[in-house]
ROGU-805771 format. One record per residue (C-alpha): residue in three letters; x, y, z. Coordinates in nm, 2 decimals, decimal comma, padded with zeros to 4 digits. Example, Ala and Ser with C-alpha at 12.3 -4.5 7.8 and 13.67 -1.06 7.14 Angstrom:
<rs>
  dolo      px      py      pz
   ALA   01,23  -00,45   00,78
   SER   01,37  -00,11   00,71
</rs>
This chain:
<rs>
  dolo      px      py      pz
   UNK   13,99   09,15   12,29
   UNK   13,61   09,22   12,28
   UNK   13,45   09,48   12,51
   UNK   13,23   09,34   12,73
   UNK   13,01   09,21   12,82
   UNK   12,99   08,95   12,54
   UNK   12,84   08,63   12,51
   UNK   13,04   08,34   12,31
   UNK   12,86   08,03   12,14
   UNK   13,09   07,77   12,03
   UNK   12,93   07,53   11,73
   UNK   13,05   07,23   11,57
   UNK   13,03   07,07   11,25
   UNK   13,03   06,70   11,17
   UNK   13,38   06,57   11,05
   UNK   13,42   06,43   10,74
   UNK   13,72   06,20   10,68
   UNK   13,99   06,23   10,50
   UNK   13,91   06,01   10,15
   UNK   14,21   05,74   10,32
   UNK   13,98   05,75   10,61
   UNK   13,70   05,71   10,40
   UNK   13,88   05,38   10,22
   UNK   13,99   05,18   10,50
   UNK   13,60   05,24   10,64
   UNK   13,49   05,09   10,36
   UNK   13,26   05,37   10,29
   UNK   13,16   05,45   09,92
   UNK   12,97   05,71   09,95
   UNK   13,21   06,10   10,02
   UNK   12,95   06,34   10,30
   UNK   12,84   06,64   10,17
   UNK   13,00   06,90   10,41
   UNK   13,35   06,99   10,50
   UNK   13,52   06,97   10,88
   UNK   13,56   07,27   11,05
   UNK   13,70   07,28   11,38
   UNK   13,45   07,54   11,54
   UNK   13,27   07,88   11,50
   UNK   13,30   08,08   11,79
   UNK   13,03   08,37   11,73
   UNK   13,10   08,64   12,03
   UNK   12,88   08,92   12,01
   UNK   12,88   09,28   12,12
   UNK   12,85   09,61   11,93
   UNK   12,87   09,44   11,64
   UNK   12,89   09,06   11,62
   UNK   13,21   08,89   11,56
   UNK   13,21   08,52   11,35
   UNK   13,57   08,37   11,40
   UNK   13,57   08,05   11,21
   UNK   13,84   07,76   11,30
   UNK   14,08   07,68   11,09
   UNK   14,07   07,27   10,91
   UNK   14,25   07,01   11,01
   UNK   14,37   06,82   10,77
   UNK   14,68   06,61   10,96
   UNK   15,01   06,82   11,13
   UNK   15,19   06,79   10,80
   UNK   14,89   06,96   10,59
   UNK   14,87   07,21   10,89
   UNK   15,22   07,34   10,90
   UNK   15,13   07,43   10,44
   UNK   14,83   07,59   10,55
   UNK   14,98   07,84   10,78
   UNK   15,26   07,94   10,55
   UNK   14,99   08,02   10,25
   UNK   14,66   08,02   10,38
   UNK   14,53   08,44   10,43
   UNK   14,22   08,56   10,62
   UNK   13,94   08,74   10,47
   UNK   13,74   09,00   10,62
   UNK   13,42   09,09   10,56
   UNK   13,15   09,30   10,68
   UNK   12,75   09,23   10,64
   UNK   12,47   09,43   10,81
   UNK   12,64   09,50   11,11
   UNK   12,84   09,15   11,11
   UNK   13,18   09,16   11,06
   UNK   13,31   08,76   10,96
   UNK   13,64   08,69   11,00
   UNK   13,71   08,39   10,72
   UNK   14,07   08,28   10,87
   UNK   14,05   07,94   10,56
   UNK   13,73   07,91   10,34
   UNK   13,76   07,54   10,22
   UNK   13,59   07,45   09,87
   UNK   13,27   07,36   10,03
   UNK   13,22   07,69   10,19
   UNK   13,28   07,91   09,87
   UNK   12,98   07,67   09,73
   UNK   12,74   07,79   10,01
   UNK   12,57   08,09   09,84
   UNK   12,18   08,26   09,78
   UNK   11,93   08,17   10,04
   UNK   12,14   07,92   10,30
   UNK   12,44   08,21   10,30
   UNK   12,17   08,42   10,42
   UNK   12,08   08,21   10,73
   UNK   12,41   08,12   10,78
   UNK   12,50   08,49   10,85
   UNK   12,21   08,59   10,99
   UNK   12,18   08,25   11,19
   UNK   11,79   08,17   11,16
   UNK   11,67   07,87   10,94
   UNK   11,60   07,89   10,58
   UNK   11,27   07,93   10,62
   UNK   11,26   08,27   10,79
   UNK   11,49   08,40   10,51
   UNK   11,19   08,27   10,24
   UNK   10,92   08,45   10,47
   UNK   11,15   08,77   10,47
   UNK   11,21   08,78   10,12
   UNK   10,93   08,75   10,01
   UNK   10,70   08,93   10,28
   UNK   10,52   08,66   10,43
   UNK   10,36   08,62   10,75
   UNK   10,52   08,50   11,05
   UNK   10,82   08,65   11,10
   UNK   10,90   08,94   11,32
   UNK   11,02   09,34   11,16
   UNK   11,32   09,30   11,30
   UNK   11,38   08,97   11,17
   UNK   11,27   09,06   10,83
   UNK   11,49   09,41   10,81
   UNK   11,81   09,23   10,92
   UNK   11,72   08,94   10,66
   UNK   11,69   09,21   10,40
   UNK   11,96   09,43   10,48
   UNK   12,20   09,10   10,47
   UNK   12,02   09,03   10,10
   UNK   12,09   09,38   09,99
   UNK   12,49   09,39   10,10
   UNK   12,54   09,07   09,99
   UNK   12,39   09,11   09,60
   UNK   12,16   08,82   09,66
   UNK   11,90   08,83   09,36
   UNK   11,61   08,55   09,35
   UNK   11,66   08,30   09,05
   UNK   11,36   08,29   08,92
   UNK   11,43   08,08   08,62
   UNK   11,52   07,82   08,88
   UNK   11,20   07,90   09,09
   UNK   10,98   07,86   08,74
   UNK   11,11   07,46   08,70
   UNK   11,06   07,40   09,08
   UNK   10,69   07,49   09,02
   UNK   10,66   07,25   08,72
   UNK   10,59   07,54   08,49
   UNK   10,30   07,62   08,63
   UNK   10,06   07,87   08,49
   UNK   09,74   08,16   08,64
   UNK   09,56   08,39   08,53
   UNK   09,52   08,68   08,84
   UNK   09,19   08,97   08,82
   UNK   09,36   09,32   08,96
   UNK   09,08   09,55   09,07
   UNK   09,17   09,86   09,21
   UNK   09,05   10,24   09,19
   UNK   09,24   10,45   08,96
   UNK   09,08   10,79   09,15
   UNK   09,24   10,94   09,44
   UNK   09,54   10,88   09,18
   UNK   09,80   11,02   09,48
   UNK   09,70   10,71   09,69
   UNK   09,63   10,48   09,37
   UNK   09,93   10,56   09,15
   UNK   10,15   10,42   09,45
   UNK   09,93   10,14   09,51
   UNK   09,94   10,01   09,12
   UNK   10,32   10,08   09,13
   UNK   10,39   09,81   09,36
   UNK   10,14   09,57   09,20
   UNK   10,26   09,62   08,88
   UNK   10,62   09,60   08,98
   UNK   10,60   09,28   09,14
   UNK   10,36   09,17   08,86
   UNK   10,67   09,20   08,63
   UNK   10,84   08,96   08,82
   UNK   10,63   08,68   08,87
   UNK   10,48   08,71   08,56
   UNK   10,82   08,54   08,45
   UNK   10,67   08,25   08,69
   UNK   10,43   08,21   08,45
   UNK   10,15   08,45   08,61
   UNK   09,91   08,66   08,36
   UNK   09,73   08,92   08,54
   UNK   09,44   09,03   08,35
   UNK   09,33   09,43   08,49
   UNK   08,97   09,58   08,54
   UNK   09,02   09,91   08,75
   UNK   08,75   10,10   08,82
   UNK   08,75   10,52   08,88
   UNK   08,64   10,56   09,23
   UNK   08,65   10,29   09,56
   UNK   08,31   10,11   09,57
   UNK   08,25   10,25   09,19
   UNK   08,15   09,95   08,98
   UNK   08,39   09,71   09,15
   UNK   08,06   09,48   09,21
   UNK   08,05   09,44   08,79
   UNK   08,45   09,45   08,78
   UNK   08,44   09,16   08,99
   UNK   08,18   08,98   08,79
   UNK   08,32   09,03   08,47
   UNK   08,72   08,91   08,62
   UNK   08,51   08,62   08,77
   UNK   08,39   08,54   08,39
   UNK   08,68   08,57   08,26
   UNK   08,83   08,25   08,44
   UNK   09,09   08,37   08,69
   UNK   09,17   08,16   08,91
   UNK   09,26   08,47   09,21
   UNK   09,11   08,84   09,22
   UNK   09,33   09,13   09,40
   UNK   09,02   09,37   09,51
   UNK   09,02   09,73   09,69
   UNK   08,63   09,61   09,88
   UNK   08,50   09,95   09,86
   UNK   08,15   09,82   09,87
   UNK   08,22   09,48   10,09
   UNK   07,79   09,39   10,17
   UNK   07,75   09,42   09,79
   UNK   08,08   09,22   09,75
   UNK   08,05   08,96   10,01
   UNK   07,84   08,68   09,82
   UNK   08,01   08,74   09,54
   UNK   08,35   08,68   09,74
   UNK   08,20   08,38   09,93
   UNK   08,09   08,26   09,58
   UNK   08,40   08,30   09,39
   UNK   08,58   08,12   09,69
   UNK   08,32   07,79   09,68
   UNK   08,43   07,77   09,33
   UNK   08,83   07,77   09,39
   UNK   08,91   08,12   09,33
   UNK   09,04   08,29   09,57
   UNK   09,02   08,70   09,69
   UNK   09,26   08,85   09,87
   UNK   09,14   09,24   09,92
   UNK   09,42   09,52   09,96
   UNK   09,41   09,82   10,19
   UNK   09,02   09,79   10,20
   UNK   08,88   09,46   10,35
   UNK   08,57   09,33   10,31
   UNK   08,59   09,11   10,66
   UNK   08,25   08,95   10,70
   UNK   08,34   08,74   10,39
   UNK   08,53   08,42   10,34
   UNK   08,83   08,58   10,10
   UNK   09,13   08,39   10,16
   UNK   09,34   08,66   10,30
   UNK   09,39   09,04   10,33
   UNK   09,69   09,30   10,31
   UNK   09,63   09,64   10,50
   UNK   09,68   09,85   10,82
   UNK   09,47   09,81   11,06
   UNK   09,19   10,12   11,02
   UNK   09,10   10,11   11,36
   UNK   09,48   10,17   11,50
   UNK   09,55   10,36   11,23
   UNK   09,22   10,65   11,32
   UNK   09,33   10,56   11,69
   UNK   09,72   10,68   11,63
   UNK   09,53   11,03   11,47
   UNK   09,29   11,04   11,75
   UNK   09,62   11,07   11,98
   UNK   09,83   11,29   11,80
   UNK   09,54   11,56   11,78
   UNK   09,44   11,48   12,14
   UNK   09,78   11,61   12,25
   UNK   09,83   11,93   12,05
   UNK   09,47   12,08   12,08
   UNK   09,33   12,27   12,43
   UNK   09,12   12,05   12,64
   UNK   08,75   12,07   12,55
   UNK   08,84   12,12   12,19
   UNK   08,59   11,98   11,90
   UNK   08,75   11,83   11,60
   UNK   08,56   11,68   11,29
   UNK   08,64   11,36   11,10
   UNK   08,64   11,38   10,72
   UNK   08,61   11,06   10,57
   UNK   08,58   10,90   10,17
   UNK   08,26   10,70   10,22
   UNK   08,16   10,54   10,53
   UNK   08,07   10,26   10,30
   UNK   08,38   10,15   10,28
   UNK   08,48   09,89   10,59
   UNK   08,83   10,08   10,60
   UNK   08,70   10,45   10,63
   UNK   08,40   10,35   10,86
   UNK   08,68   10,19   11,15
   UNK   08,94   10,47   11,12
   UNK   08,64   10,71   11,22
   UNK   08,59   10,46   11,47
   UNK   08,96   10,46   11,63
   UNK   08,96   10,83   11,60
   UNK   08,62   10,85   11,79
   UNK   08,69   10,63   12,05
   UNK   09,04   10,75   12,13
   UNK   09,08   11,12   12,07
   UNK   08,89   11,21   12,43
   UNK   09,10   10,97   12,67
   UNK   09,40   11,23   12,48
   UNK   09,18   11,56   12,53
   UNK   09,00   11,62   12,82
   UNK   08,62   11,72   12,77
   UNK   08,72   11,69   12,42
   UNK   08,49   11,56   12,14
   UNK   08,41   11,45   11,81
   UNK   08,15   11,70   11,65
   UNK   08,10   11,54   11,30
   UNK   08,22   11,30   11,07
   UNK   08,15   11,44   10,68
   UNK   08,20   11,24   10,41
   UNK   08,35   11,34   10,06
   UNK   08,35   11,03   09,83
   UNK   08,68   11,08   09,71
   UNK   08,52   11,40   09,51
   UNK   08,72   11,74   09,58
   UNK   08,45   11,97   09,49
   UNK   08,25   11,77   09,73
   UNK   08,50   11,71   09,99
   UNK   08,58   12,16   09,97
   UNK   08,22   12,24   10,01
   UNK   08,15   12,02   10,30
   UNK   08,48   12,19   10,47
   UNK   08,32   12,52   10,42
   UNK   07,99   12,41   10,55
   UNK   08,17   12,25   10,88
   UNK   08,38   12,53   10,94
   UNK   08,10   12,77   10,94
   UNK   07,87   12,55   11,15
   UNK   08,12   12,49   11,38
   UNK   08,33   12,83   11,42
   UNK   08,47   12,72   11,76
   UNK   08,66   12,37   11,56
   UNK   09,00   12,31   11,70
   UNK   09,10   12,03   11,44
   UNK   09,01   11,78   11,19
   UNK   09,10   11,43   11,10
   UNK   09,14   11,33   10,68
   UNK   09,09   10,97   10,70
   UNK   09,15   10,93   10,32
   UNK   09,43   11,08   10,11
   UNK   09,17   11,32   09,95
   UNK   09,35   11,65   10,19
   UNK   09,39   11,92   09,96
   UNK   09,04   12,08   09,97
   UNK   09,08   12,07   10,30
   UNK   09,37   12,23   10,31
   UNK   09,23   12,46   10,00
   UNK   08,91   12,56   10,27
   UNK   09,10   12,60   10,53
   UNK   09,28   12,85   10,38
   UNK   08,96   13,04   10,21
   UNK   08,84   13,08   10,55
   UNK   09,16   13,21   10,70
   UNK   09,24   12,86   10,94
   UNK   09,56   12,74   10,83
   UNK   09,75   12,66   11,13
   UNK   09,46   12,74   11,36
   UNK   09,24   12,43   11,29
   UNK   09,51   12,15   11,33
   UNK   09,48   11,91   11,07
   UNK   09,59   11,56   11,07
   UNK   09,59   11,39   10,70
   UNK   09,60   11,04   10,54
   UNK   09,89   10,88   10,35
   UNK   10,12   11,11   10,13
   UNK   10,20   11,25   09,82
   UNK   10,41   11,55   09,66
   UNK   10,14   11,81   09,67
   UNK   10,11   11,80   10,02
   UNK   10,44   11,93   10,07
   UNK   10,42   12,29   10,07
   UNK   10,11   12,26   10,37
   UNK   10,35   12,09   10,58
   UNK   10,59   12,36   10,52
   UNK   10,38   12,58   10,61
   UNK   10,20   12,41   10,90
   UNK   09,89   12,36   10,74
   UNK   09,95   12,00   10,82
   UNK   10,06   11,89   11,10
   UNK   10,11   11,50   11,08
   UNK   09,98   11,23   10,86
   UNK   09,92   10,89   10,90
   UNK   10,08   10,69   10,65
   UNK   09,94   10,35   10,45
   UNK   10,27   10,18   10,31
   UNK   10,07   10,18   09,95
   UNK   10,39   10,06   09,76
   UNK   10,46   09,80   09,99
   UNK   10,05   09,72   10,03
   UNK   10,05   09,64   09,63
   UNK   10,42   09,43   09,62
   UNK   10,25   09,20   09,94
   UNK   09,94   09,13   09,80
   UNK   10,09   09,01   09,47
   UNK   10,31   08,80   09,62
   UNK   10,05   08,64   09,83
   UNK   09,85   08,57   09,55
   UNK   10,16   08,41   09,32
   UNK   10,31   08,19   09,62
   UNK   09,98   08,03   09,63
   UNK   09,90   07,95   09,25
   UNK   10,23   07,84   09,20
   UNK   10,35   07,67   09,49
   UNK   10,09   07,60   09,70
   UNK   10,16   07,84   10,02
   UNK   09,90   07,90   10,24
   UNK   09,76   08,24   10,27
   UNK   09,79   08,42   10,63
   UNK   09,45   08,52   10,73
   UNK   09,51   08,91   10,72
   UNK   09,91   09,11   10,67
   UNK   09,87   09,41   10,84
   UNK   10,08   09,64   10,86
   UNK   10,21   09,91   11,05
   UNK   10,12   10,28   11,00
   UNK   10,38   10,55   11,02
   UNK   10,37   10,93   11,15
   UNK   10,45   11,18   10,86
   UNK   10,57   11,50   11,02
   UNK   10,80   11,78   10,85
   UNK   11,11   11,64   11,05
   UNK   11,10   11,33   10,88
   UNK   10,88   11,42   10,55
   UNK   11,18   11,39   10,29
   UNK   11,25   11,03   10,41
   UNK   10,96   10,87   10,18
   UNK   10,91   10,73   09,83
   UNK   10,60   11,02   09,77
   UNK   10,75   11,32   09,86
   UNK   11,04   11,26   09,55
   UNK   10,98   11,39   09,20
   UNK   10,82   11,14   08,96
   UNK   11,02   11,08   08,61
   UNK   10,77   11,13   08,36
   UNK   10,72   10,83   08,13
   UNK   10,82   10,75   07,81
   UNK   10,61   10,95   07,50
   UNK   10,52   10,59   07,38
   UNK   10,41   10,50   07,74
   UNK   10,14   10,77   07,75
   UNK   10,07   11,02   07,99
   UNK   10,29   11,11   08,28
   UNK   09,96   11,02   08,48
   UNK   10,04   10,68   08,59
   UNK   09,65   10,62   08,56
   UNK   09,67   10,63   08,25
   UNK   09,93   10,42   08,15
   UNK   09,74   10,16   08,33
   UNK   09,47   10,17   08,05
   UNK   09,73   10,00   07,79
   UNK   09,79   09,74   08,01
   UNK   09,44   09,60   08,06
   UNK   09,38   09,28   07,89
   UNK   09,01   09,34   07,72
</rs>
């Protein structure tokens, strides 16, 4: 028996007759499916699928007693009791196994699969995890003849420089690149060396070079935007990763949301510094529509977490550490009474660096951006005390998948994927992709620095 309390659906199939049956009906065409009695799903701790045993006639059922043995399996937290499989059932494989274990239609598997819109985290995690146990891999020779063959040609620009934010950024583009590139995609790459650094005349020269979609980091969205509304009046279309350019008519968009993400920091450093405290916001460029909202959050939400606290400057670095360590030094000194500060890009470490010339690890808290190896040893030893963190991996393996489903099959784009940001802290720092050696690369790759290896894979 089950432990309680448990719920029990019963669900029935349609009966298909027995081919005499089917003869004396006069029918000439078999149905598709196979009879089975019921499935009784009861669920509790973990669910239970019982299905019912055929009937084929009492003198077929007395055969299928004496040879017929269950099969048990176990999938993401299901464990299906198979008491008689029947031909038909061994058939049902890939995507429509999928839903059939993790009962929700076809479609929700395709949005899960392939990170689409529309579909809630839990949905999607279960969907996966019953992908993963199950050794379901996408057959993309079969996905390439549904779409007629069709061919595109996709513009990638995206900064090379912060490389610890970048590199992961690239890796997921380039990853799912590989894949759909088998779909008949060419991607044609123009990265530039700094957010809102030439992207106006990368942009021009992708828009030249006949794509028909451009992936863009809008570091410099005013500048961008007539271009964007431009490229999209003449059928290409822009989706921008992690930095939007909203005030434009690209198609779509893939990041997490600034303003909850500087809102999350404004909380955590609301709750660990003294009421009253002054903090500081270093941010890349205020330029940049990301940067400019998670000052925003932070502002607007660190005092309802602080009492009397307040926001005494917001410095920025463009993305330059020389830059970013002098204008540290310069706050801390014009400030000497600063309880904290808030890194609202991944450019930390002369932060950390400064802090440390002026003897304030651990007594200025710091809250960073996103994560990478280096910035191990200051969690260690409380330099840092939480950062918020972008998904960069999964940002770049979204937005490329956005941009194929359309060219080749015609999906719609969602107006904007955001995603959720997560809280780095020491307890749970060895859980992510970043904080994991790199392999270097092959010699005939290039460099270890992924940057670089991007360079031999830009189509001139």
């Amino acid at each position: 028996m089950l432990a309680s309390p448990q719920r029990q659906i019963t669900a029935f199939s349609p009966v298909c007759k027995t081919p005499e049956q089917e003869k004396r009906a006069g029918s000439m065409q078999r149905r598709p499916w196979v009879r089975c009695r019921a499935l009784t799903f009861a669920f509790h701790a973990n669910t239970v699928c019982r299905f019912g045993k055929p009937d084929h006639g009492s003198s077929r059922r007395e055969n299928a007693q004496s040879t017929g043995s269950p099969v048990t399996a176990s999938v993401a937290g299901f464990c299906v009791n198979l008491l008689y499989i029947t031909s038909m059932e061994k058939e049902r494989h890939g995507v429509h196994l999928i839903a059939e274990i993790a009962r929700v239609s076809r479609g929700t598997v395709d949005r899960a699969l392939h990170g689409r819109g529309g579909i809630n985290e839990a949905t999607r995690e279960r969907v996966l995890e019953i992908a993963r146990q199950i050794g379901y891999r996408p057959n993309l020779a079969a996905r390439a003849l549904s779409a007629s063959k069709a061919t595109a040609k996709v513009g990638v620009c995206i900064p090379r420089e912060i490389h610890f934010f970048y590199d992961e950024l690239w890796g997921g583009v380039l990853e799912e690149a590989e894949r759909v590139s088998q779909l008949g995609v060419e991607f044609n790459y123009r990265p530039i060396q700094h957010l809102g650094g030439g992207d106006v005349e990368a942009f021009q020269e992708l828009v030249a070079s006949g794509v028909d979609g451009i992936i863009i980091c809008a570091g410099n969205p005013r500048d961008l935007k007539p271009l964007i509304d431009d490229a999209e009046s003449k059928g290409i279309r822009v989706v921008c990763v992690d930095t939007d350019a909203s005030e434009s008519q690209r198609s779509s968009a893939v990041c997490v949301e600034p303003h909850l993400s500087g809102g999350v920091a404004g909380e955590l450093l609301g709750k660990i510094v003294p009421p009253g405290s002054k903090v500081a916001v270093v941010a890349g460029t205020l330029m940049a529509e990301d940067h400019r909202r998670k000052a925003e959050g932070f502002s607007e939400t660190f005092p309802k977490h602080c009492l009397g606290g307040e926001t005494a400057a917001v410095i920025e670095g463009h993305e330059d550490e020389e830059e970013t360590f002098r204008k540290t030094l310069d706050l801390m000194r014009s400030v000497p009474d600063l309880a904290g500060i808030y890194v609202n890009t991944v450019n930390c470490l002369p932060v950390c660096r400064a802090l440390a010339a002026c003897d304030r690890e651990g007594k200025v808290r710091l809250i960073t951006s996103d994560l990478f190896l280096d910035m191990c040893p200051y969690f260690e030893k409380g330099t840092i005390s939480a950062s918020i963190y972008h998904q960069p991996y999964r940002q770049g393996q979204i937005v490329v998948r956005l941009m194929a489903d359309h060219l080749i099959s015609g999906e719609r784009f969602p107006s904007i994927v955001r995603l959720s940001p997560a809280v780095v802290m020491l307890s749970n720092l060895r859980l992510f992709r970043e904080t994991r050696p790199k392999e270097p690369l092959p010699e005939h790759e290039g460099s270890p620095e992924l940057a670089r290896h991007f360079e031999m894979r830009i189509l001139d």
